[in-house]
C-alpha positions in Angstrom: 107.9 -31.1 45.7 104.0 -30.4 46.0 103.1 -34.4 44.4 106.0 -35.8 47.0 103.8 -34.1 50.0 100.8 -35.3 48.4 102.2 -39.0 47.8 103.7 -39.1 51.6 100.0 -37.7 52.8 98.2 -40.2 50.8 100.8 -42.6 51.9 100.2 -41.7 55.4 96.6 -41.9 55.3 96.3 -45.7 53.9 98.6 -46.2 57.1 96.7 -44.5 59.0 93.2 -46.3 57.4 94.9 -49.8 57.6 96.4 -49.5 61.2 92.7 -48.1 62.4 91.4 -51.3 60.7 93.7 -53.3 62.7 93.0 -51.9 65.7 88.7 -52.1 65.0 89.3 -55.6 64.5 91.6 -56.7 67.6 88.9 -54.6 69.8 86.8 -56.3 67.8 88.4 -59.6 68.7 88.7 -58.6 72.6 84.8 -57.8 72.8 83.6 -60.8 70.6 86.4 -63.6 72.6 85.2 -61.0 76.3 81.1 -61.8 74.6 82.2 -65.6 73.9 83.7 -66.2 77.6 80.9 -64.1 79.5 78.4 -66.3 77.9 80.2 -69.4 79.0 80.1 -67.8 82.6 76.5 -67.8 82.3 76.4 -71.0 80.9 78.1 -72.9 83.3 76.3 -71.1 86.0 73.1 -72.3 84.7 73.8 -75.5 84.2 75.5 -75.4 87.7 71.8 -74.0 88.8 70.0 -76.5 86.7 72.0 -79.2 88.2 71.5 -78.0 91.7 67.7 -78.1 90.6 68.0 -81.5 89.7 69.1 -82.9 92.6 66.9 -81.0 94.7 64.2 -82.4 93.0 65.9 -85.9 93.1 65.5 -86.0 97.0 62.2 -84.5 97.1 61.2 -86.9 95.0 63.0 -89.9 97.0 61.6 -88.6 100.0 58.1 -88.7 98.8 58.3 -92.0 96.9 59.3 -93.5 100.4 56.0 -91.9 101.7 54.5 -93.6 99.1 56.2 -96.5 99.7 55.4 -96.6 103.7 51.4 -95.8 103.4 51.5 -98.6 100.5 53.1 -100.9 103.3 50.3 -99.9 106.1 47.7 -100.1 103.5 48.6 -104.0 102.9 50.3 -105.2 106.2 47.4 -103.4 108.6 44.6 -102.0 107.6 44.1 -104.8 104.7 44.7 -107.3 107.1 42.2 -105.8 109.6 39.6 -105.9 107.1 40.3 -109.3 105.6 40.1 -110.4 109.7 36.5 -108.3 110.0 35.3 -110.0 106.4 35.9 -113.6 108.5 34.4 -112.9 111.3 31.2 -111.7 109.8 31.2 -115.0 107.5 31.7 -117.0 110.8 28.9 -114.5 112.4 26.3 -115.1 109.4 25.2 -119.0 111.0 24.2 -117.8 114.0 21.4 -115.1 112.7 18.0 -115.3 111.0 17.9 -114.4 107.6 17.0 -110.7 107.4 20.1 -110.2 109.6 22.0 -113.1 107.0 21.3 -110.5 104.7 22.5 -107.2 105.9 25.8 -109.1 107.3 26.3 -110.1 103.5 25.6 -106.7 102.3 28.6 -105.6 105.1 31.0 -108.3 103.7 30.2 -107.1 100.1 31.5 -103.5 101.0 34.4 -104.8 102.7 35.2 -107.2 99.9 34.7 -103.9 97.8 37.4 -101.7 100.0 39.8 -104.4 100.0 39.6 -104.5 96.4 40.2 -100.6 96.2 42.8 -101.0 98.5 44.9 -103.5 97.2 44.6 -101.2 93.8 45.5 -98.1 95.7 48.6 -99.8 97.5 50.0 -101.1 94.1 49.5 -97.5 92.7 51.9 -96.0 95.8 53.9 -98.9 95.6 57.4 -99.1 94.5 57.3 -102.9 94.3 54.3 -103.3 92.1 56.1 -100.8 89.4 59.3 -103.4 89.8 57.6 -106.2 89.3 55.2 -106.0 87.0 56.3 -102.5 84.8 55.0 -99.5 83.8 52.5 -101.1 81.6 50.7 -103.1 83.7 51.0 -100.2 86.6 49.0 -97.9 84.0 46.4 -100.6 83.5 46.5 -100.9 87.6 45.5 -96.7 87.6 43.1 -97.3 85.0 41.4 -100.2 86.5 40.8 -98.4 89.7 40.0 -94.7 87.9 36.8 -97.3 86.1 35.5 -98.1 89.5 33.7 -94.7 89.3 31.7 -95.6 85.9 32.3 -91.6 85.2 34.7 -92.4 82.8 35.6 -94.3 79.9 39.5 -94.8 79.2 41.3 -96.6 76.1 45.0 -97.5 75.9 47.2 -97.6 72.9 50.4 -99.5 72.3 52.5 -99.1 69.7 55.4 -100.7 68.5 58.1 -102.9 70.5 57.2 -101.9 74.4 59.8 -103.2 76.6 61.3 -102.9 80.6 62.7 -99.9 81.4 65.2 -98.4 83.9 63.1 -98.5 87.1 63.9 -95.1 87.7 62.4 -93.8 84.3 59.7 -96.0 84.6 58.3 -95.1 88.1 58.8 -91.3 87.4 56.7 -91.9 84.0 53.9 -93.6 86.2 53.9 -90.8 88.6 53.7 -88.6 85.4 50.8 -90.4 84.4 49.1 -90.5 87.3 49.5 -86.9 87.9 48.0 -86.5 84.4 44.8 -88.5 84.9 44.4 -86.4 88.5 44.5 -83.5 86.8 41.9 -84.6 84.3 39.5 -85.9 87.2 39.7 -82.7 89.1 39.6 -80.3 86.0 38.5 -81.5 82.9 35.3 -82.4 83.4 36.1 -85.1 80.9 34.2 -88.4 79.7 36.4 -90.1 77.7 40.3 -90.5 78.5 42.6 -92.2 75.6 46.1 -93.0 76.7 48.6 -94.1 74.2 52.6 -95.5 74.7 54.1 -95.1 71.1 57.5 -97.2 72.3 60.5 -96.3 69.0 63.9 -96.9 68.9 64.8 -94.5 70.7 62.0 -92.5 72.3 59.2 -93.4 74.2 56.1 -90.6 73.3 53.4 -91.3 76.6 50.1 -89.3 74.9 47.2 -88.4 77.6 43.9 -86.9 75.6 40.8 -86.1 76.9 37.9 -84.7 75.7 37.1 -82.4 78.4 36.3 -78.6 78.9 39.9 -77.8 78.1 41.9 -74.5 79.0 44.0 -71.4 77.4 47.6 -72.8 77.7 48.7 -69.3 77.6 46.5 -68.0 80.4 47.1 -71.2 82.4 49.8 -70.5 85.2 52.0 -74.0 85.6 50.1 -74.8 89.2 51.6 -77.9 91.4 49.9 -80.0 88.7 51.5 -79.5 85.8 54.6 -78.1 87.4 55.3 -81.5 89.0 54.7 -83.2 85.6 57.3 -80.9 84.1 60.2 -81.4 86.4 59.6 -85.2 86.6 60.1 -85.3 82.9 62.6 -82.8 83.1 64.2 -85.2 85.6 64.8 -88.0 83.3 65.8 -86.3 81.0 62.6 -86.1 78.9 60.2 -82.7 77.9 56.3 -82.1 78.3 54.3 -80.5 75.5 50.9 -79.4 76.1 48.0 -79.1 73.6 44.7 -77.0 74.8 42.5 -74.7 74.1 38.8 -74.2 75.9 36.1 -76.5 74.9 38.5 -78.6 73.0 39.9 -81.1 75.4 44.1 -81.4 76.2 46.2 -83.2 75.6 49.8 -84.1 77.2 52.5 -85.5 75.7 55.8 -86.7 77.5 58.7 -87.6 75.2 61.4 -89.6 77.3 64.7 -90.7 76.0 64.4 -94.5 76.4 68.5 -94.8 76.3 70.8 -92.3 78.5 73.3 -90.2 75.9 76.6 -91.6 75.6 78.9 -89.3 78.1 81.7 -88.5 75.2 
């Protein structure tokens, strides 16, 4: 009678120890699936956020390129052609004076000639058409051109492997990227020599700014307008920024851009 007891007790606690397992591992089951949907909550709502981001930025970015694209048009339509009207009228001018005043009339028309020249760079920089046209290539040779004017720099630029056209979306945000790059490095770096490089592979294009310049403490440096805009137009296409700096060692900025969208599966 005693080893019956025994056997229904022991028989009743390995019930008892396999039911509680059972029941551990459905609550288990509830927290883990409660764990795996709360995390897609979060998910879609950033990536609901992130999206919403994105096409913020989009307009603001739209809006501003038309700026760009409006001053680029005054630039070239009037006060170019104001200029170009004020250069003709002093060549006209120069027969009818001695030579001393010959003279300072051509040095006039020299600085005019000059401006015109930096503005005709300066529209093609702000303008969309120029991009379209010609490509982000020559539109970085364009910024470059007009950065040497000053003689406070000098600049180098790389290409490597099979460069080609592409979308005018990507390539107008990377020139904008670029741009913002190079105005960082005028008004901060304190730099003398500015190597750009566009490493074009099959499926990536790796846009490298370096400068040997005073450099800063990526980890101190807050993400100002700067380097924020940089981020979020490269974000914007779908691409990433990586930043290499430390102080007295120059920086460098690297933009990796897909050169093909994803397939949409």
């Amino acid at each position: 009678m005693h080893e019956k007891a025994s056997v229904e007790v022991l028989y009743f606690l390995i019930v008892f120890f396999l039911f509680s397992i059972l029941i551990v591992g459905i609550i288990m089951y509830i927290i883990l699936k409660y764990q795996q949907r709360r995390d897609l909550y979060y998910k879609n709502i950033s990536d609901l956020k992130s999206e919403h981001e994105n096409e913020i930025l989009k307009a603001q970015i739209k809006v501003q390129e038309h700026t760009f694209q409006h001053i680029a048009n005054e630039i070239h339509d009037n006060i170019g052609q104001k200029l170009s009207f004020a250069k003709l009228q002093l060549n006209v001018m120069q027969d009818f004076y001695n030579k001393h005043q010959q003279e300072i009339i051509q040095e006039i028309t020299e600085v005019i000639t000059e401006s015109l020249s930096d503005l005709r760079n300066l529209s093609r920089s702000l303008s969309l058409d120029f991009i379209a046209n010609n490509g982000f290539i020559k539109a970085v040779e364009n910024e470059i051109e007009k950065l040497n004017k000053s003689g406070l720099y000098q600049f180098k630029l790389i290409v490597q492997g099979d460069s080609l056209f592409l979308d005018l979306d990507k390539e107008l945000m990377l020139f904008r990227i670029v741009q913002e790059s190079l105005n960082n490095v005028v008004k901060h770096a304190q730099a003398k020599q500015i190597l750009i490089k566009l490493h074009y592979t099959a499926n990536n294009l790796l846009v490298s700014i370096e400068d040997d310049g005073i450099g800063f403490d990526v980890n101190k440096k807050s993400k100002g307008s700067g380097l924020g805009n940089i981020s979020k137009r490269a974000q914007s296409i779908g691409g990433y920024v990586t930043i290499i700096s430390s102080e007295s060692t120059g920086t460098i900025v690297q933009i990796n851009i897909p050169i093909y969208e994803p397939k949409k599966v």
